[in-house]
PLY file of the C-alpha trace (Angstrom):
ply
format ascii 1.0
element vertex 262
property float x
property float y
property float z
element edge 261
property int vertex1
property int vertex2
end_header
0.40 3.78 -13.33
-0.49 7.40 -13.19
2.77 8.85 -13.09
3.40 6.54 -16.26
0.43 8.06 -18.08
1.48 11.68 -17.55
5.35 10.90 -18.05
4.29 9.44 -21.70
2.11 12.56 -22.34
4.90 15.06 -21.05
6.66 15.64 -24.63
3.62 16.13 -26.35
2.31 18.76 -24.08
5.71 20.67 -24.25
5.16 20.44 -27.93
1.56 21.38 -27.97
1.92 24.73 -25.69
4.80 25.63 -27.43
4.74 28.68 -29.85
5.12 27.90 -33.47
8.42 29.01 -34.76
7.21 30.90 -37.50
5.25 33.27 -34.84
8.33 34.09 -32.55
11.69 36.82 -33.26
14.84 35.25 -34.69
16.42 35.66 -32.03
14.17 33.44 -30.12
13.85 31.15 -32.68
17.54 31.08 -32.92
17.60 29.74 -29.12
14.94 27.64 -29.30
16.78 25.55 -32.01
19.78 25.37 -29.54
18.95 25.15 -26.12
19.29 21.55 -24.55
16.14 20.17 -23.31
16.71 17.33 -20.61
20.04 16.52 -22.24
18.26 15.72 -25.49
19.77 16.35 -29.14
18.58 19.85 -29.93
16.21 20.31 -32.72
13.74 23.22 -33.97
9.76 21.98 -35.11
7.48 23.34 -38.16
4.39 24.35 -38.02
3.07 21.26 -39.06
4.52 19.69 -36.62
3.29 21.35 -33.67
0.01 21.33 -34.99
0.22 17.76 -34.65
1.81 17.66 -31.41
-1.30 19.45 -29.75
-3.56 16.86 -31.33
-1.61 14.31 -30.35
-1.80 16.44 -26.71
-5.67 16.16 -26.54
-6.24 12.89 -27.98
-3.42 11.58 -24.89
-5.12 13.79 -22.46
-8.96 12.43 -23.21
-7.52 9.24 -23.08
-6.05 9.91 -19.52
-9.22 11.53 -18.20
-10.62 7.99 -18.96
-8.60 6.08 -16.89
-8.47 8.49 -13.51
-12.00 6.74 -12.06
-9.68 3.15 -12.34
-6.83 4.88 -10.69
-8.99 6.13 -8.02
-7.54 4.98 -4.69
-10.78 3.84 -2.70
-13.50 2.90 -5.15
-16.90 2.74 -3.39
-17.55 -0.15 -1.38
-20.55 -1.80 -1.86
-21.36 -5.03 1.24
-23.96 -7.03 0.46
-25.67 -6.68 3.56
-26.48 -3.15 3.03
-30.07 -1.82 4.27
-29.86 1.87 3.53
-30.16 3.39 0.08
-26.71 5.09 -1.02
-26.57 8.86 -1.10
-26.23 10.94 -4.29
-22.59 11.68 -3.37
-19.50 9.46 -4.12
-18.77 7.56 -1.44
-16.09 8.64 1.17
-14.23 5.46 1.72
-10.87 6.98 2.75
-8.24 4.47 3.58
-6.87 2.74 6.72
-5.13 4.36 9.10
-1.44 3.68 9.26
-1.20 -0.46 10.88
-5.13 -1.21 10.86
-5.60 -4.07 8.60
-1.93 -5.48 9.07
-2.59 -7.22 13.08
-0.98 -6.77 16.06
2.49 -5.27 16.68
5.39 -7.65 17.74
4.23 -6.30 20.98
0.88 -7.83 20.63
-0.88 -4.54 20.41
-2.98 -2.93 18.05
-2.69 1.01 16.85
-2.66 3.96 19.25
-5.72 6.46 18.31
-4.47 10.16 16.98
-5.88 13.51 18.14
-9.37 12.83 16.50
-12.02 12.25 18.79
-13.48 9.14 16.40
-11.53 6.38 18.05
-11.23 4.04 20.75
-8.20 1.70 21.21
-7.03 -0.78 24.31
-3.81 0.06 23.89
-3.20 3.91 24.14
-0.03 5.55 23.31
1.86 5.82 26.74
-0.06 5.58 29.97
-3.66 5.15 30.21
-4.13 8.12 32.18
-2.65 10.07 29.23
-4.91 9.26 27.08
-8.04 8.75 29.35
-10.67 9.57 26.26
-9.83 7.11 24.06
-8.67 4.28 25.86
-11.25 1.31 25.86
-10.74 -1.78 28.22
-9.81 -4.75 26.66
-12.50 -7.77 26.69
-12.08 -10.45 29.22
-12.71 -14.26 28.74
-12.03 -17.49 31.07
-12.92 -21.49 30.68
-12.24 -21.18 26.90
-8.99 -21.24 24.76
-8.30 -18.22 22.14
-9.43 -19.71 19.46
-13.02 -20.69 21.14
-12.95 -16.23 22.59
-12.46 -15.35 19.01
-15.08 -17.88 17.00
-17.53 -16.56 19.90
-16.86 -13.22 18.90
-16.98 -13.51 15.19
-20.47 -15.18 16.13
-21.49 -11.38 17.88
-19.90 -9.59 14.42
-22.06 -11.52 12.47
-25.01 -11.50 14.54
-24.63 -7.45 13.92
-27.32 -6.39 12.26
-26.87 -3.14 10.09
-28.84 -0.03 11.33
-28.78 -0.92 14.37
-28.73 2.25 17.00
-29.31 4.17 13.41
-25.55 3.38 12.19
-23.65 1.30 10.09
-26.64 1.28 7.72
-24.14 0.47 5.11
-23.69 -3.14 6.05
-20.06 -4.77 7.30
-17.56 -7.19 5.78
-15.37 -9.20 7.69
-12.16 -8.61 5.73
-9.44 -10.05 7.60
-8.98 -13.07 9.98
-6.21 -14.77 11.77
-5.45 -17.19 14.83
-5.34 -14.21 16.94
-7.13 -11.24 15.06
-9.93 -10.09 13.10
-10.22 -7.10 10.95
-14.38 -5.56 10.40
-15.00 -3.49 7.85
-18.06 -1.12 8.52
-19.63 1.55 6.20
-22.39 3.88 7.14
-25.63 4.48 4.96
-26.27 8.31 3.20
-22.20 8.61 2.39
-20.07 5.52 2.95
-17.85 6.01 5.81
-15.61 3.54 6.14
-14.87 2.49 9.96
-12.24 0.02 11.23
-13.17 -2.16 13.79
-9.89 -4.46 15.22
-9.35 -7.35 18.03
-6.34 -8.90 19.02
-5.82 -11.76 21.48
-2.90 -11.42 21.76
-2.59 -11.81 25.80
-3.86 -14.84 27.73
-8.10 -14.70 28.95
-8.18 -10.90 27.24
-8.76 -8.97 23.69
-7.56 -5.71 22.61
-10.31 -3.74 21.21
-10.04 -0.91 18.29
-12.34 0.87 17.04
-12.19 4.08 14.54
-13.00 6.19 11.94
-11.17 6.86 8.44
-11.78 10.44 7.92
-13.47 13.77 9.80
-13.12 14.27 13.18
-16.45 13.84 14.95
-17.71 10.60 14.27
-21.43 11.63 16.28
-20.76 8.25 18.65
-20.55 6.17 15.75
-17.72 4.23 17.37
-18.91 3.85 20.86
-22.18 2.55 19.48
-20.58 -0.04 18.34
-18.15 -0.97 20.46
-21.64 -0.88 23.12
-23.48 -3.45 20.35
-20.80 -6.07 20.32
-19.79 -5.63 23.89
-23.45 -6.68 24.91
-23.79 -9.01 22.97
-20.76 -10.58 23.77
-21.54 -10.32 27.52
-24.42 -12.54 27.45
-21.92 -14.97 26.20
-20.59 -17.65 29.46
-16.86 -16.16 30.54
-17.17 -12.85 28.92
-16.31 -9.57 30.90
-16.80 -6.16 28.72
-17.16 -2.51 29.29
-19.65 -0.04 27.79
-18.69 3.55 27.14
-20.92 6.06 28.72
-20.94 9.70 29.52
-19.15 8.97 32.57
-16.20 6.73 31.20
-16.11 8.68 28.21
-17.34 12.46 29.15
-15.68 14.40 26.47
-16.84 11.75 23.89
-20.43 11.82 24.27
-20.68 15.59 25.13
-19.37 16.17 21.55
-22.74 14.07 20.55
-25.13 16.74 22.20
-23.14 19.65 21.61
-23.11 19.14 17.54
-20.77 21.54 17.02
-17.57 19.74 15.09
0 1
1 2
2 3
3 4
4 5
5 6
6 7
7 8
8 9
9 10
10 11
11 12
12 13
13 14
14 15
15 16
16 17
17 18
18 19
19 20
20 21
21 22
22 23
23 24
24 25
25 26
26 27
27 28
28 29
29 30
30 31
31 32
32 33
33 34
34 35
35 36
36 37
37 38
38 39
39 40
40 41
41 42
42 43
43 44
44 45
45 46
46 47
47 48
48 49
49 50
50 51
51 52
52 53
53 54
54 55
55 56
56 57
57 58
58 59
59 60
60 61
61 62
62 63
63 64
64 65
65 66
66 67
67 68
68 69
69 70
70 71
71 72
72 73
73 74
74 75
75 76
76 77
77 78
78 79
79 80
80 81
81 82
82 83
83 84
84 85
85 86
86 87
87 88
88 89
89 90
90 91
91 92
92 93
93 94
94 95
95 96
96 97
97 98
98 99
99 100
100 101
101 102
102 103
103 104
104 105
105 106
106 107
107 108
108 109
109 110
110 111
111 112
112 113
113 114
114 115
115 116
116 117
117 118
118 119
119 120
120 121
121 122
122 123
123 124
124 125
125 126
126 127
127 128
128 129
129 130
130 131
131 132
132 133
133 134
134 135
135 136
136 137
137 138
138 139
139 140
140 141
141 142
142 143
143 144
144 145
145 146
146 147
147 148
148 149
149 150
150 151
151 152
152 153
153 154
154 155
155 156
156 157
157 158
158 159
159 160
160 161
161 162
162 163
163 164
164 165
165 166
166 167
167 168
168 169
169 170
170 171
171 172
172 173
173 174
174 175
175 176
176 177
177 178
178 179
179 180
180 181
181 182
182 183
183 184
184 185
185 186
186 187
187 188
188 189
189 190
190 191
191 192
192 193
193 194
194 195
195 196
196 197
197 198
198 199
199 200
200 201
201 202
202 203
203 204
204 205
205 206
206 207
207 208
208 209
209 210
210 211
211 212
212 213
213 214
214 215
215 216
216 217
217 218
218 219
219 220
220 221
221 222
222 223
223 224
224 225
225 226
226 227
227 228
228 229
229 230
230 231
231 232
232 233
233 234
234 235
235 236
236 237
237 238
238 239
239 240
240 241
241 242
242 243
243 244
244 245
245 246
246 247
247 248
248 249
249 250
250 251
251 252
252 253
253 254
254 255
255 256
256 257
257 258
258 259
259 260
260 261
C-alpha cells in the first residue's frame, strides 16, 4: 500500500520541484517541451500550473505522513497479562525470524538458531557438536500420548507468571496451536521485546524446544530463563524428563550475562 501511495504522488512531485518555465533559458525551455518523460506525450506547464502542482505535492505528502504509523510493520503489542508499566520508547517488536510461527519442517524440526547468542533450538544446524552453544535438549515424556505431553505443557505456559526471574514483564500470548505445536509469544517490560518461544512433537515420547530473540544480540539470559521456568515446571509433571541450562552446559551463554559487555 505504500509503494501505491508514493507511485500516485510521483507526478506531482516531478511537477512541484520542477523550475517554472518562465525562469529557465530558451534553450532549456525548448527541451523541456520535447524530451519524453516515461514514454509519455510531451508537453511544456505554465506557471500556474506548477504552482498548483506543488500544492497538490504537499497536500499528497501530509496526507501520506498520516498513514505511515498504519503502515508500520510491527505495531506495539499490548498482552493483557502485562505487569510492568511500558517505557517511554516505541516498542521494539521486530518480526519473526524466518520459519518461527509457521511449525515444524517436513522434517519435523523447528528453525536452526543464527550467529546471535539470543537463542536456543533442539535442532541445530548440522551436528550438535557444531553448534554446542545453542543447542538445547529436547523434552522427554512417557505413559502419555502427544496430545496429553502438549495439553500438559500448555498447562506450564499458562501457569507462567510474567516477571518472573525479572523478565518477560510484558506478559505472553499464546498465538499459535496445533496437534503437534505451539507458538508463545513473549514481550519484555521497559521496551517490548518480542521473544519466540516454539515446541514441536514431532517425534514419538520427545519435544523440540526453541527459544529466541527478535532483535539485538545479547539477550542478558532472557532465553535460558525461560526455557529454566517451563522446564521446571514441567518436570514436576509424572513422565517428564527436561534439562536446565547452566554455566556449565551453556558456558559462553551465561558468561556473556556477567561480563555485560555486548
Amino acid at each position: 500500500r505504500t509503494s501505491s501511495c508514493f507511485l500516485a504522488l510521483m507526478p506531482a512531485c516531478a511537477m512541484a520541484f520542477a523550475p517554472a518555465p518562465s525562469t529557465l533559458p530558451s534553450n532549456s525551455r525548448s527541451a523541456t517541451a520535447t524530451a519524453p518523460r516515461c514514454s509519455q506525450p510531451a508537453m511544456s506547464l505554465g506557471d500556474s500550473e506548477v504552482r498548483d502542482a506543488r500544492r497538490g505535492f504537499l497536500a499528497g505528502g501530509a496526507s501520506l505522513l498520516t498513514l505511515l504509523p498504519l503502515v508500520s510493520s510491527n505495531p506495539a503489542h499490548a498482552f493483557e497479562n502485562r505487569v510492568a508499566p511500558k517505557g517511554k520508547y516505541p516498542g521494539m517488536n521486530g518480526a519473526p525470524k524466518k520459519g518461527v510461527g509457521v511449525g515444524p519442517d517436513a522434517d519435523g524440526k523447528l528453525r536452526f538458531c543464527g550467529g546471535e547468542p539470543n537463542c536456543f533450538t533442539s535442532d541445530v544446524k548440522g551436528e550438535i557438536e557444531d553448534d554446542p552453544e545453542h543447542y538445547y535438549p529436547p523434552w522427554e515424556y512417557s505413559g502419555k500420548s502427544t496430545a496429553e505431553a502438549l495439553v500438559e505443557i500448555e498447562e506450564v505456559v499458562r501457569a507462567y507468571v510474567p516477571g518472573t526471574d525479572g523478565i518477560d514483564g510484558g506478559g505472553w500470548k499464546i498465538a499459535k496451536t496445533t496437534p503437534e505445536y505451539m507458538w508463545v509469544q513473549y514481550e519484555s517490560g521497559k521496551h517490548q521485546y518480542i521473544d519466540d518461544f516454539e515446541v514441536a512433537l514431532t517425534e514419538a515420547g520427545k519435544v523440540h524446544v526453541r527459544s529466541s530473540s527478535r532483535l539485538g544480540y545479547n539477550d542478558f539470559a532472557v532465553n535460558g530463563k525461560r526455557i529454566n521456568a517451563l522446564a521446571a515446571a514441567l518436570a514436576k509433571k509424572d513422565g517428564w524428563k527436561t534439562t536446565q541450562t547452566t554455566p556449565s552446559t551453556h558456558p559462553e551463554y551465561w558468561a556473556r550475562l556477567t561480563r555485560g559487555y555486548d
